[in-house]
Chimera marker file (.cmm) of the C-alpha trace (Angstrom):
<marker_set name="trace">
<marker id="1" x="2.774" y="16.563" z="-15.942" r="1" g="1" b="0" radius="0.5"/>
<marker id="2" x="6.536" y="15.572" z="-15.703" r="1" g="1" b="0" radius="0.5"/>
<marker id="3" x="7.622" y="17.067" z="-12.152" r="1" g="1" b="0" radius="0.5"/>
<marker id="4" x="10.149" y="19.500" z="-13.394" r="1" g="1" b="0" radius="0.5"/>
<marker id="5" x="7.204" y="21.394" z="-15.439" r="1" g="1" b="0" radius="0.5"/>
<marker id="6" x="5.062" y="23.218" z="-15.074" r="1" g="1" b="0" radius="0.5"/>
<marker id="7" x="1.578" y="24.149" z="-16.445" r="1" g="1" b="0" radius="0.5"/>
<marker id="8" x="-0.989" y="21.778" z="-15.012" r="1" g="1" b="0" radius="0.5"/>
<marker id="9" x="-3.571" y="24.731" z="-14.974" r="1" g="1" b="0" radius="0.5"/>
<marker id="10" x="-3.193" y="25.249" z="-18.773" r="1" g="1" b="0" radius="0.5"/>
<marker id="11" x="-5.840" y="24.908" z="-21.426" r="1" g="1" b="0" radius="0.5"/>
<marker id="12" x="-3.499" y="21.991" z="-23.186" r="1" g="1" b="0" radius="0.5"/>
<marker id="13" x="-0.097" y="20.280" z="-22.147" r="1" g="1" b="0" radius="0.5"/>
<marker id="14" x="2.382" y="18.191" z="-24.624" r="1" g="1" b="0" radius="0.5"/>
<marker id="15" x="3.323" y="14.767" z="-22.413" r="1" g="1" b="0" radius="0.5"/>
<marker id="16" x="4.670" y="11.681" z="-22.981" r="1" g="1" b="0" radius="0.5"/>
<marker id="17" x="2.504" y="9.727" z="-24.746" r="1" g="1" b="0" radius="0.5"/>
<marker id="18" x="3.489" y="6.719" z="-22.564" r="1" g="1" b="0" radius="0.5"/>
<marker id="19" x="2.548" y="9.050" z="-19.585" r="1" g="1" b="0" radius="0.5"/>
<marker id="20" x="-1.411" y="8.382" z="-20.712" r="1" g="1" b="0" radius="0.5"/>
<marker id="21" x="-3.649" y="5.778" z="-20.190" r="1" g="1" b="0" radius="0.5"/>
<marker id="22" x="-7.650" y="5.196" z="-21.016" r="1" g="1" b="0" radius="0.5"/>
<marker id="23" x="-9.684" y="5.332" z="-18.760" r="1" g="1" b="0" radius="0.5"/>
<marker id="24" x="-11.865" y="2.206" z="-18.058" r="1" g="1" b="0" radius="0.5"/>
<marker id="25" x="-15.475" y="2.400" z="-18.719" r="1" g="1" b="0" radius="0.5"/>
<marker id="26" x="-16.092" y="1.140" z="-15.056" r="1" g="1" b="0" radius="0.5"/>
<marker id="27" x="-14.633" y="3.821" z="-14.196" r="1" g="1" b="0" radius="0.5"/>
<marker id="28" x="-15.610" y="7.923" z="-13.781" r="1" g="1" b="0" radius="0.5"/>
<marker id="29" x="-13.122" y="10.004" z="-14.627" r="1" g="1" b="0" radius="0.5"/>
<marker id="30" x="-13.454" y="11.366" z="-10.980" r="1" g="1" b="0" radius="0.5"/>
<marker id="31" x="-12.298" y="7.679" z="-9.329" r="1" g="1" b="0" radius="0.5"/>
<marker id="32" x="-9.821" y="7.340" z="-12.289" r="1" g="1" b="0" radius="0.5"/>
<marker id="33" x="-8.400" y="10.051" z="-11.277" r="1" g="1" b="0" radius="0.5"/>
<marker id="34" x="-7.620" y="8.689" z="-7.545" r="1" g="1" b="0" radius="0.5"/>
<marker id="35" x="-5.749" y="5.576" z="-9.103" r="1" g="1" b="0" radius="0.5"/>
<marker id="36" x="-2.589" y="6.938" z="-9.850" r="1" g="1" b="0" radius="0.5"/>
<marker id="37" x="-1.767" y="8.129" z="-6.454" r="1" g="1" b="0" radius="0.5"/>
<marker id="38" x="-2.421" y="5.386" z="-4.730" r="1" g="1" b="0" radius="0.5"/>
<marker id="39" x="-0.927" y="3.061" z="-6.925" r="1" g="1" b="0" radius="0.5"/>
<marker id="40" x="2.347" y="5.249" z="-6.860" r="1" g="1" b="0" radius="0.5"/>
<marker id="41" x="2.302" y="5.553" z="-3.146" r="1" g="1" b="0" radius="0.5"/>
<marker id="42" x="1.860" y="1.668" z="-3.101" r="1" g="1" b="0" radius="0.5"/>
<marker id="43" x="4.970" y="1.062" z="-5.431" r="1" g="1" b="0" radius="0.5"/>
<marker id="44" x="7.207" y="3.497" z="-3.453" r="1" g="1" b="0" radius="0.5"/>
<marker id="45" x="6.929" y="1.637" z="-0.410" r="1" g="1" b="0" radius="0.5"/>
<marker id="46" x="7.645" y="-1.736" z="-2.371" r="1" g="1" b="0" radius="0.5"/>
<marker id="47" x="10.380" y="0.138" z="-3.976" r="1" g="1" b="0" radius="0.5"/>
<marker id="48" x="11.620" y="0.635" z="-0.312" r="1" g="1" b="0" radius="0.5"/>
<marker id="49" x="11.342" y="-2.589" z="0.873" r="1" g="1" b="0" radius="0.5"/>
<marker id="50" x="12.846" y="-4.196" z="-1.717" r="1" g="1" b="0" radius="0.5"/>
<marker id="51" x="10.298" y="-7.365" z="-0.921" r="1" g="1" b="0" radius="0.5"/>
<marker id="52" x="11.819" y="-11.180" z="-1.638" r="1" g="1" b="0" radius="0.5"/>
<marker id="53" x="9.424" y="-13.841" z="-3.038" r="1" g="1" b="0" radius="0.5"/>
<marker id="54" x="8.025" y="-15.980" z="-0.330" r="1" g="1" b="0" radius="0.5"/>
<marker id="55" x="8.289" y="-13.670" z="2.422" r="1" g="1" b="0" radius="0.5"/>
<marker id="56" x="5.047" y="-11.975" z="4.230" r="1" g="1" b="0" radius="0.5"/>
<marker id="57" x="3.617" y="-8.691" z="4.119" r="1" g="1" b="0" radius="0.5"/>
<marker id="58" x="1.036" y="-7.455" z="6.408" r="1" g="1" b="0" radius="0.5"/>
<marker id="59" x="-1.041" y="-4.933" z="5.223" r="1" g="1" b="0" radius="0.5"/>
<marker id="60" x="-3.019" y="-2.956" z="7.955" r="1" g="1" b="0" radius="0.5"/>
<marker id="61" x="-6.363" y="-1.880" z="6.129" r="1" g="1" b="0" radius="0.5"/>
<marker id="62" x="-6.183" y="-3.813" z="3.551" r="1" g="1" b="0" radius="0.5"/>
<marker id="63" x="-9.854" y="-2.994" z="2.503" r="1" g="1" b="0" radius="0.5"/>
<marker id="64" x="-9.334" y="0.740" z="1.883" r="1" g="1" b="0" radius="0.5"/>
<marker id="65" x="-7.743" y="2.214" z="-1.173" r="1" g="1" b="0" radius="0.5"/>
<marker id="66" x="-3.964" y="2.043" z="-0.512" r="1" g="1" b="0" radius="0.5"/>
<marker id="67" x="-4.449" y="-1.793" z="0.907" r="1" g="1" b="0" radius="0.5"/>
<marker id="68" x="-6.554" y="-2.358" z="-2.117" r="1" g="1" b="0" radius="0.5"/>
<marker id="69" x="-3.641" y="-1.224" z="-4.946" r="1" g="1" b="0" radius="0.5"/>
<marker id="70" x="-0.850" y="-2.560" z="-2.604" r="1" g="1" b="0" radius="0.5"/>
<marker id="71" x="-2.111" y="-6.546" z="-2.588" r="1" g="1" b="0" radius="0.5"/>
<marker id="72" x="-2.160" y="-6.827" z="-6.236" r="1" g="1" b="0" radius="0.5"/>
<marker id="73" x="1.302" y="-5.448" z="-6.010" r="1" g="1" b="0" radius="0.5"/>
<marker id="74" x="2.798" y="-7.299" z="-3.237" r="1" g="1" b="0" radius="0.5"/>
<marker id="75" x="1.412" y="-10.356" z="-4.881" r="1" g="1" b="0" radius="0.5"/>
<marker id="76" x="3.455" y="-9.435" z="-7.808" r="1" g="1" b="0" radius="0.5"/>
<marker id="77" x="5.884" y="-9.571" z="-5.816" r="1" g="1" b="0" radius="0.5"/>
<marker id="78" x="5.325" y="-13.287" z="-4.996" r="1" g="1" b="0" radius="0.5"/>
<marker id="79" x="4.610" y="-12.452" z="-1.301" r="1" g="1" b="0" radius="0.5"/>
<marker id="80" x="2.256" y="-14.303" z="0.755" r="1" g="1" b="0" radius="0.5"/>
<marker id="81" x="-0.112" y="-11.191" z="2.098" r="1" g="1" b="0" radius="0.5"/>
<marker id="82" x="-2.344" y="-10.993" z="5.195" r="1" g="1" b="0" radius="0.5"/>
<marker id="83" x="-4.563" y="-7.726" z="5.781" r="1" g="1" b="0" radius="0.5"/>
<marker id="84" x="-7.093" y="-6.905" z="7.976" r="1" g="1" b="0" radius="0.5"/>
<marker id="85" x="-10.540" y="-4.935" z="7.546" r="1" g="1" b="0" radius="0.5"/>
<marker id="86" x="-14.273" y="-5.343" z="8.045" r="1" g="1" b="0" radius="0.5"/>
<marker id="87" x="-15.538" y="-8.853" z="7.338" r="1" g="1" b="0" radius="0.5"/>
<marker id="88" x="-18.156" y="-6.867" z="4.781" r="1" g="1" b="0" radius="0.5"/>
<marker id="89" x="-14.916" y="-6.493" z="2.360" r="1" g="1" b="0" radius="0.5"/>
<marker id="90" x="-13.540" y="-9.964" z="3.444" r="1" g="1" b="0" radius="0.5"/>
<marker id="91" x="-14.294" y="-11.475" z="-0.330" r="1" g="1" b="0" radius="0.5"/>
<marker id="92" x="-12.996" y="-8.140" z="-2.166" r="1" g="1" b="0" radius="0.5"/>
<marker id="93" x="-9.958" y="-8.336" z="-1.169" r="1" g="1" b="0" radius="0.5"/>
<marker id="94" x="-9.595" y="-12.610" z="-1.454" r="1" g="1" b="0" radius="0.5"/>
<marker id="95" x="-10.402" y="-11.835" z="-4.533" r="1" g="1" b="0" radius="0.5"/>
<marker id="96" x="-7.454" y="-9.295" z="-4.900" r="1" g="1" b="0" radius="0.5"/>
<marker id="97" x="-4.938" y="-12.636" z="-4.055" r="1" g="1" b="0" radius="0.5"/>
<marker id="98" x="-5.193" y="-12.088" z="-0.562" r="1" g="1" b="0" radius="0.5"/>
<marker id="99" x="-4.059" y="-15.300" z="1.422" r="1" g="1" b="0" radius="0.5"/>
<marker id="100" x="-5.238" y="-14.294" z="5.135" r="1" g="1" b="0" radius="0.5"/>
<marker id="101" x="-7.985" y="-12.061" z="5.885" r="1" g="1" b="0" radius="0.5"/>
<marker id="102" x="-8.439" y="-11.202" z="9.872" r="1" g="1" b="0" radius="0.5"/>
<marker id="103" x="-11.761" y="-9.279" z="10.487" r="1" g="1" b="0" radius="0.5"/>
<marker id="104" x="-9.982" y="-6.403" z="13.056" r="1" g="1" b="0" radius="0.5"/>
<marker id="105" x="-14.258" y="-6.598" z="14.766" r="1" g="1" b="0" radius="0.5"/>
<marker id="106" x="-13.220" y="-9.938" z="15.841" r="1" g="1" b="0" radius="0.5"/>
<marker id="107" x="-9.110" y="-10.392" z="16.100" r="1" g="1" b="0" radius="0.5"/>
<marker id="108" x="-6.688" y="-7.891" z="17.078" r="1" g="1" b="0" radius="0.5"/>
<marker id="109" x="-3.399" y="-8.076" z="14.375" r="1" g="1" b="0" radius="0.5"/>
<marker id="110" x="-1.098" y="-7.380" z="17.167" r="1" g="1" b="0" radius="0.5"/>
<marker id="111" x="-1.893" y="-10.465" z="18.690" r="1" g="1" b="0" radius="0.5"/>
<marker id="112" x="-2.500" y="-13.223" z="16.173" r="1" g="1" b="0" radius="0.5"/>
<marker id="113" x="0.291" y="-12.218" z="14.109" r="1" g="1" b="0" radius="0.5"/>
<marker id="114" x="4.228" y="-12.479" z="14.153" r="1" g="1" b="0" radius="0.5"/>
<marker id="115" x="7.399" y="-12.997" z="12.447" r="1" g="1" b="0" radius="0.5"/>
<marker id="116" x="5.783" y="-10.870" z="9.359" r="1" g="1" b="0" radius="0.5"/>
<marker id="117" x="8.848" y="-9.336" z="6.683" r="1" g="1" b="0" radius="0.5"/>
<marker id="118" x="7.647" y="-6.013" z="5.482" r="1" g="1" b="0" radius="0.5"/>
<marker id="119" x="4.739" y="-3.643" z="6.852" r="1" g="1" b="0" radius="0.5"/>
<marker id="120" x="3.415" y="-0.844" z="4.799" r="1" g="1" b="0" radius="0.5"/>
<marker id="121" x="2.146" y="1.700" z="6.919" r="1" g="1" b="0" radius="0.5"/>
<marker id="122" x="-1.544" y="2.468" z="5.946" r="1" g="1" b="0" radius="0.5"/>
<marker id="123" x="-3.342" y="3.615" z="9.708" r="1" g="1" b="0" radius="0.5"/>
<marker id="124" x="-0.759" y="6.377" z="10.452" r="1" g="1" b="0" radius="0.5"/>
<marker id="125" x="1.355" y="6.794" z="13.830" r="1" g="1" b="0" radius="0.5"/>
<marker id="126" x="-1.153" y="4.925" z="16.583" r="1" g="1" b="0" radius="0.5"/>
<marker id="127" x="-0.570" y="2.370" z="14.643" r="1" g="1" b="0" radius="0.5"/>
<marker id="128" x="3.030" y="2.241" z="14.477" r="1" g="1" b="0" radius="0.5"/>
<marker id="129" x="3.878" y="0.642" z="17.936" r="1" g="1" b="0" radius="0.5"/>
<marker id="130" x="1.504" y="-2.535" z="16.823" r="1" g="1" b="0" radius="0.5"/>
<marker id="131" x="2.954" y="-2.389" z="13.694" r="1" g="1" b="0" radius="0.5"/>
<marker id="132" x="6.458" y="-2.847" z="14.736" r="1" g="1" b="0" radius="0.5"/>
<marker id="133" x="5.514" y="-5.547" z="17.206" r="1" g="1" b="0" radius="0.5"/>
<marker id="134" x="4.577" y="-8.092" z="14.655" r="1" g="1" b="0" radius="0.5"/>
<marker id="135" x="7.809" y="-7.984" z="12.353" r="1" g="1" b="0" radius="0.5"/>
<marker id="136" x="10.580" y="-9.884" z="12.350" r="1" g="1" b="0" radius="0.5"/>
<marker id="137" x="14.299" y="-9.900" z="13.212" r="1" g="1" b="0" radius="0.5"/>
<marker id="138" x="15.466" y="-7.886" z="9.975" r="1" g="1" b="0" radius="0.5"/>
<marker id="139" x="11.579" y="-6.909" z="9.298" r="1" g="1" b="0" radius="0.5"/>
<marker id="140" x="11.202" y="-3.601" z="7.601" r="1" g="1" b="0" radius="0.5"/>
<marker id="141" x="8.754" y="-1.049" z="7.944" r="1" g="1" b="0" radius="0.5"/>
<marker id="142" x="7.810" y="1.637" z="5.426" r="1" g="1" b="0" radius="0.5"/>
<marker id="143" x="5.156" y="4.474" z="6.583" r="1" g="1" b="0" radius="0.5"/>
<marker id="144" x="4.809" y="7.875" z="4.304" r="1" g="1" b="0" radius="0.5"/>
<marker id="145" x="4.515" y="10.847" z="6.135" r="1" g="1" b="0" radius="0.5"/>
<marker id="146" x="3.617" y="14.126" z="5.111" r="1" g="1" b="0" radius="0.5"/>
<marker id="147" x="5.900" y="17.115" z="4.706" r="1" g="1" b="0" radius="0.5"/>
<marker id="148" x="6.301" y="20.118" z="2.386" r="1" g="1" b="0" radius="0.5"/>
<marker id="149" x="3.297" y="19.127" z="0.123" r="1" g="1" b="0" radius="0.5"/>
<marker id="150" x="4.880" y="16.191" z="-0.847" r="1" g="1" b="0" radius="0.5"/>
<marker id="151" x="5.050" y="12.234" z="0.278" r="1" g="1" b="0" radius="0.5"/>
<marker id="152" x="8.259" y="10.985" z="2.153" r="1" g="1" b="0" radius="0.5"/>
<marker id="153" x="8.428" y="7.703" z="3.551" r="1" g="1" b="0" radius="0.5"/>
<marker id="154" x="10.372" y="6.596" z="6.727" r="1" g="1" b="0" radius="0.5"/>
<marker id="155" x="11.543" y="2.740" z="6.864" r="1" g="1" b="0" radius="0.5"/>
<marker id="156" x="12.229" y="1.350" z="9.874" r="1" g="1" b="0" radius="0.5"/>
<marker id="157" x="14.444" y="-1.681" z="9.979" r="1" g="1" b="0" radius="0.5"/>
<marker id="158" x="13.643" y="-3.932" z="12.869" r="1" g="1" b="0" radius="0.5"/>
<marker id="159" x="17.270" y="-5.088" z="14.473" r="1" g="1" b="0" radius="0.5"/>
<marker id="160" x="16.727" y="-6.992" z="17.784" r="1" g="1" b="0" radius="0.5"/>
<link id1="1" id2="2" r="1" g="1" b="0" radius="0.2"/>
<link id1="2" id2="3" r="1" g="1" b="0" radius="0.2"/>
<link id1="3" id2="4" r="1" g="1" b="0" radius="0.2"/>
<link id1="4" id2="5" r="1" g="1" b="0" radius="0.2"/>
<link id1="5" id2="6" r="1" g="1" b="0" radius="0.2"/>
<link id1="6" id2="7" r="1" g="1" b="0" radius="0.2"/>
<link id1="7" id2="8" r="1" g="1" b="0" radius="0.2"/>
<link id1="8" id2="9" r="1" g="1" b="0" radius="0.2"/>
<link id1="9" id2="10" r="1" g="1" b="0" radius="0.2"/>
<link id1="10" id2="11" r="1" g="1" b="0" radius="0.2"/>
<link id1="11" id2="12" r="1" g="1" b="0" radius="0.2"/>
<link id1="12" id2="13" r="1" g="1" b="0" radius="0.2"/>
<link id1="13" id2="14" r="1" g="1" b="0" radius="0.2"/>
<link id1="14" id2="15" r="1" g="1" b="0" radius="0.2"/>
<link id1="15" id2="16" r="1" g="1" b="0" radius="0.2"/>
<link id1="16" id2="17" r="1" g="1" b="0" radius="0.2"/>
<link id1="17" id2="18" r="1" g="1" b="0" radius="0.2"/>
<link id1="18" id2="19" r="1" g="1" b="0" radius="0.2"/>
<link id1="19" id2="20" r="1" g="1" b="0" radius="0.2"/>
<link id1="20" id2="21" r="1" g="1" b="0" radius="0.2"/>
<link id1="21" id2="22" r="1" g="1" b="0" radius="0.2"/>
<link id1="22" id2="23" r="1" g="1" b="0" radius="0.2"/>
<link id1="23" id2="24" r="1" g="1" b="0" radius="0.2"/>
<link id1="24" id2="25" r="1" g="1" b="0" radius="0.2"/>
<link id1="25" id2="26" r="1" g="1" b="0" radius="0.2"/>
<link id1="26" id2="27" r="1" g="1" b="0" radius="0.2"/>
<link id1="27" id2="28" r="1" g="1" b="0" radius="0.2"/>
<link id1="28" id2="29" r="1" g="1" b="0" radius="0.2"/>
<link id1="29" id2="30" r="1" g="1" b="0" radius="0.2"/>
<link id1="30" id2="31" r="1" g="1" b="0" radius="0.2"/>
<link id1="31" id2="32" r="1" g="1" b="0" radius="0.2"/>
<link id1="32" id2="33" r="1" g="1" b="0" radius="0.2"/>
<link id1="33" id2="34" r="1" g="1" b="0" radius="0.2"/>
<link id1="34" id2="35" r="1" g="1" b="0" radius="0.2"/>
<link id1="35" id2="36" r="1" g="1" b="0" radius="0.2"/>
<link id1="36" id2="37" r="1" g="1" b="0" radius="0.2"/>
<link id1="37" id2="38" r="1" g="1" b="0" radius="0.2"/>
<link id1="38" id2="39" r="1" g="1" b="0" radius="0.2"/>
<link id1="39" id2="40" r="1" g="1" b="0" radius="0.2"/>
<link id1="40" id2="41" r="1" g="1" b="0" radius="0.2"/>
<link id1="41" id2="42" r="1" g="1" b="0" radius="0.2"/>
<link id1="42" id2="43" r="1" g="1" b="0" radius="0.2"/>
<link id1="43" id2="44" r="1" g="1" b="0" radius="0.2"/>
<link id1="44" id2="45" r="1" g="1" b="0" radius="0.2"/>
<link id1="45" id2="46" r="1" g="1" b="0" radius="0.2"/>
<link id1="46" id2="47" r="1" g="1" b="0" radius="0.2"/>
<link id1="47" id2="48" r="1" g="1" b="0" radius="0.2"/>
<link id1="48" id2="49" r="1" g="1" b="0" radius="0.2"/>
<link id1="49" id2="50" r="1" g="1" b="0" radius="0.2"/>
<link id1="50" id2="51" r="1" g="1" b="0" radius="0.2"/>
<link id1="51" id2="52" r="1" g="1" b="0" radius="0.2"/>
<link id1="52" id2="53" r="1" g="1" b="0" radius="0.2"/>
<link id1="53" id2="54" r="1" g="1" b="0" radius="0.2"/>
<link id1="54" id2="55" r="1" g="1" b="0" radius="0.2"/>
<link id1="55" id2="56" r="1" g="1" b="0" radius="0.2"/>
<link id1="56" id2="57" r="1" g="1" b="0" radius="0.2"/>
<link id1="57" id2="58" r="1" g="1" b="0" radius="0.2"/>
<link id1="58" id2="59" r="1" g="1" b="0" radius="0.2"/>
<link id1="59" id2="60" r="1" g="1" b="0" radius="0.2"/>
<link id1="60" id2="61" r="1" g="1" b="0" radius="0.2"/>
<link id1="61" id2="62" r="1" g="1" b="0" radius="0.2"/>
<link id1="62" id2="63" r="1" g="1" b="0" radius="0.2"/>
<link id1="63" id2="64" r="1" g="1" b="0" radius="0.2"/>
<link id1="64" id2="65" r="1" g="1" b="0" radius="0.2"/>
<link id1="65" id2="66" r="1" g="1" b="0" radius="0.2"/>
<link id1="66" id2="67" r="1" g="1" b="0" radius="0.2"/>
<link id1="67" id2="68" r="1" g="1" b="0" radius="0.2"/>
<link id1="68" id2="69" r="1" g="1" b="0" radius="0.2"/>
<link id1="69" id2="70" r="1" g="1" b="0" radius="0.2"/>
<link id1="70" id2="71" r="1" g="1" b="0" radius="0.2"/>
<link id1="71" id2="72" r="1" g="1" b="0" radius="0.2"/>
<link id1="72" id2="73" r="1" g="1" b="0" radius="0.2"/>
<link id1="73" id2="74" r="1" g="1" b="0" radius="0.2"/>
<link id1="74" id2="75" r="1" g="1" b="0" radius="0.2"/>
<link id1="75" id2="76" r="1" g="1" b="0" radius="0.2"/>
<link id1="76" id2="77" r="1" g="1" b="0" radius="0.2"/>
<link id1="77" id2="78" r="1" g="1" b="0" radius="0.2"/>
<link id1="78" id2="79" r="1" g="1" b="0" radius="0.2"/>
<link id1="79" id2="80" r="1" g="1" b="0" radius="0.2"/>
<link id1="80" id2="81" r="1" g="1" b="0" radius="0.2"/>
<link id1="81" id2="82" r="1" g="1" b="0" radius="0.2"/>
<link id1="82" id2="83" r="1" g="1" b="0" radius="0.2"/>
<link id1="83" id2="84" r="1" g="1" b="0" radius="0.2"/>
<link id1="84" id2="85" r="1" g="1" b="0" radius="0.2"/>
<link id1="85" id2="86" r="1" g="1" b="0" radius="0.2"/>
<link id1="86" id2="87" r="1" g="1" b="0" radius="0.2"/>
<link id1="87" id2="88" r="1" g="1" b="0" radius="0.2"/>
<link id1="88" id2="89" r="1" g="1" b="0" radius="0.2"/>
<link id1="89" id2="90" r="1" g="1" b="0" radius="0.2"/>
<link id1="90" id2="91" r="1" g="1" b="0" radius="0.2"/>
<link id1="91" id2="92" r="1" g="1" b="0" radius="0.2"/>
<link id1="92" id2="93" r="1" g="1" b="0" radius="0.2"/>
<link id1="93" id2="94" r="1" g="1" b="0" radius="0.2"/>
<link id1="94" id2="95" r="1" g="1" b="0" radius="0.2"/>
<link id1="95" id2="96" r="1" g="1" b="0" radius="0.2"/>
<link id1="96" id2="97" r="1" g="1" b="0" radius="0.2"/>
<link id1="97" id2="98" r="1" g="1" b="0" radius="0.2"/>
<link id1="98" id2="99" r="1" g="1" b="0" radius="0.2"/>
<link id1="99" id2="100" r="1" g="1" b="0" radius="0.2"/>
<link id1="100" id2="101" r="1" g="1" b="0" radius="0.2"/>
<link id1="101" id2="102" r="1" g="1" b="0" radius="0.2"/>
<link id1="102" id2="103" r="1" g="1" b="0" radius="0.2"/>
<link id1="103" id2="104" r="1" g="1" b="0" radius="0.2"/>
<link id1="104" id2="105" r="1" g="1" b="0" radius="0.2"/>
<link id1="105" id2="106" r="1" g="1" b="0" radius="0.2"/>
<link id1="106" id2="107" r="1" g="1" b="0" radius="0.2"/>
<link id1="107" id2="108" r="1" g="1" b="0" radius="0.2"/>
<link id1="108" id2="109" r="1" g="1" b="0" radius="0.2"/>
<link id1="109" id2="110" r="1" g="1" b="0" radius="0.2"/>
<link id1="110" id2="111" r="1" g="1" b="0" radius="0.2"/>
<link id1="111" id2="112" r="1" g="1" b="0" radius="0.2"/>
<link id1="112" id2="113" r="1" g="1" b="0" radius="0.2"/>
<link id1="113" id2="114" r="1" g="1" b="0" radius="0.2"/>
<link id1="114" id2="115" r="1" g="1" b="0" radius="0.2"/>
<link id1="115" id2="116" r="1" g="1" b="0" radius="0.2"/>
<link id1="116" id2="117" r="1" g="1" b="0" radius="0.2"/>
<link id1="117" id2="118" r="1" g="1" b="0" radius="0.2"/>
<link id1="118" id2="119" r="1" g="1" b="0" radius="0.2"/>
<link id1="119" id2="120" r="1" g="1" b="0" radius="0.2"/>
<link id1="120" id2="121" r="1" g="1" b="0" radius="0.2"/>
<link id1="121" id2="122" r="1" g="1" b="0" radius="0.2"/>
<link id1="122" id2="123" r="1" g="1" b="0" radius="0.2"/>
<link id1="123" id2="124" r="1" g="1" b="0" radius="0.2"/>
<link id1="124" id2="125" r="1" g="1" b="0" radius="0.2"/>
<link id1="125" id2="126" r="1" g="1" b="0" radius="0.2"/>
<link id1="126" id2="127" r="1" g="1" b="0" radius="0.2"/>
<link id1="127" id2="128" r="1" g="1" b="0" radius="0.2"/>
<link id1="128" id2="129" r="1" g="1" b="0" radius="0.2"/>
<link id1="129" id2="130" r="1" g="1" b="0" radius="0.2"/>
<link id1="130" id2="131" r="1" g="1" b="0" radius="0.2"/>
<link id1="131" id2="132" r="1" g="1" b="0" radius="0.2"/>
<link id1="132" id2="133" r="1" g="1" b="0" radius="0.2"/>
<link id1="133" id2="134" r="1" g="1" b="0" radius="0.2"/>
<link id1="134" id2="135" r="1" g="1" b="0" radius="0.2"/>
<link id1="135" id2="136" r="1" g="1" b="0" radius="0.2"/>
<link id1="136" id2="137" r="1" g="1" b="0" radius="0.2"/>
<link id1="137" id2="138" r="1" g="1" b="0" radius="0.2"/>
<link id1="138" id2="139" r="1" g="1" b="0" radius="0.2"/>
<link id1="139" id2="140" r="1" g="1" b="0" radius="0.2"/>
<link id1="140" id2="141" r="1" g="1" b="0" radius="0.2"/>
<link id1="141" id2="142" r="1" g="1" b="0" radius="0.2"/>
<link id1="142" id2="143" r="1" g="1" b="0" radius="0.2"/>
<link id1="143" id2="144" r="1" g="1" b="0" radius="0.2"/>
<link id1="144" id2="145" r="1" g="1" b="0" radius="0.2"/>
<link id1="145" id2="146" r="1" g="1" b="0" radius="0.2"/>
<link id1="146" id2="147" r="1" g="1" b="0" radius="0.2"/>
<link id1="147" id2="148" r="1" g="1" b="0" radius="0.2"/>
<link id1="148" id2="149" r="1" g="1" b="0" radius="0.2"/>
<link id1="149" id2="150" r="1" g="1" b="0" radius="0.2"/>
<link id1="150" id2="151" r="1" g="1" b="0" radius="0.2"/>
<link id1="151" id2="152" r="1" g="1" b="0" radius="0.2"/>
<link id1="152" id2="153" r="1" g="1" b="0" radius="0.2"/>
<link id1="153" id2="154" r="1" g="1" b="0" radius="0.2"/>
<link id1="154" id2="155" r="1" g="1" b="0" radius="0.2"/>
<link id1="155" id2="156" r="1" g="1" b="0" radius="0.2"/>
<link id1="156" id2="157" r="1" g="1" b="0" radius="0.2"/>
<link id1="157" id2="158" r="1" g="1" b="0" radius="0.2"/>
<link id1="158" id2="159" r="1" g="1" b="0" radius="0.2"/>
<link id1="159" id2="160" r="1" g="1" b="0" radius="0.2"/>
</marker_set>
């Protein structure tokens, strides 16, 4: 439903046709349903960045839903992308256009990795120190954070 409506709950709704999409046969309605958030989550914090081609994202957690929608679209982006997950996912998300997979069972992020662009935040605050450690002068982080029912993101720009 367009945000400034209402009626979700009702028996039918008039949209935008170009607000629609089929669902995929590989797909139940119930995990179709869990697509468009993510994705949209994913996007805002690109959105935010404002990513350049060539540059590098790490994406902490790559192997979980957000990571998984936000590879394809940093790739679109024409950024190189590391994540990090367990080595059981490793050839999901190589498949996804990955370019560096660390298994976090056997190397720790914070300590194999610097001089990274952009960071989406995907583990939440404990994170956040580690996070900011492997960025660059100028880096940016983005991290959503809940409030008020809805999504905001903070961005952190690392000056040193």
């Amino acid at each position: 439903m367009p945000l400034n409506k209402i009626g979700a709950f009702a028996e039918f709704a008039a949209i935008d046709q170009r607000a629609i999409a089929k669902v995929p046969e590989y797909l139940s309605d119930e995990e179709a349903a869990c697509v468009p958030l993510t994705a949209l989550t994913a996007q805002q914090a690109f959105e935010l960045m404002k990513p350049k081609s060539g540059e590098t994202i790490f994406i902490s957690g790559g192997t979980g839903g957000l990571g998984a929608m936000a590879i394809p679209v940093a790739k679109s982006y024409g950024l190189t992308v590391i994540t990090n997950g367990s080595a059981v996912n490793r050839d999901r998300v190589l498949a996804l256009g990955e370019d560096r997979f660390i298994d976090y069972k056997t190397e720790d992020y914070g300590t194999v990795l610097s001089d990274v662009d952009y960071v989406p935040d995907t583990l939440g605050e404990r994170e956040l120190p580690k996070q900011l450690s492997i960025l660059n002068r100028g880096g940016k982080l983005v991290s959503p954070r809940y409030a008020e029912r809805r999504i905001r993101f903070t961005q952190w720009n690392v000056r040193l």
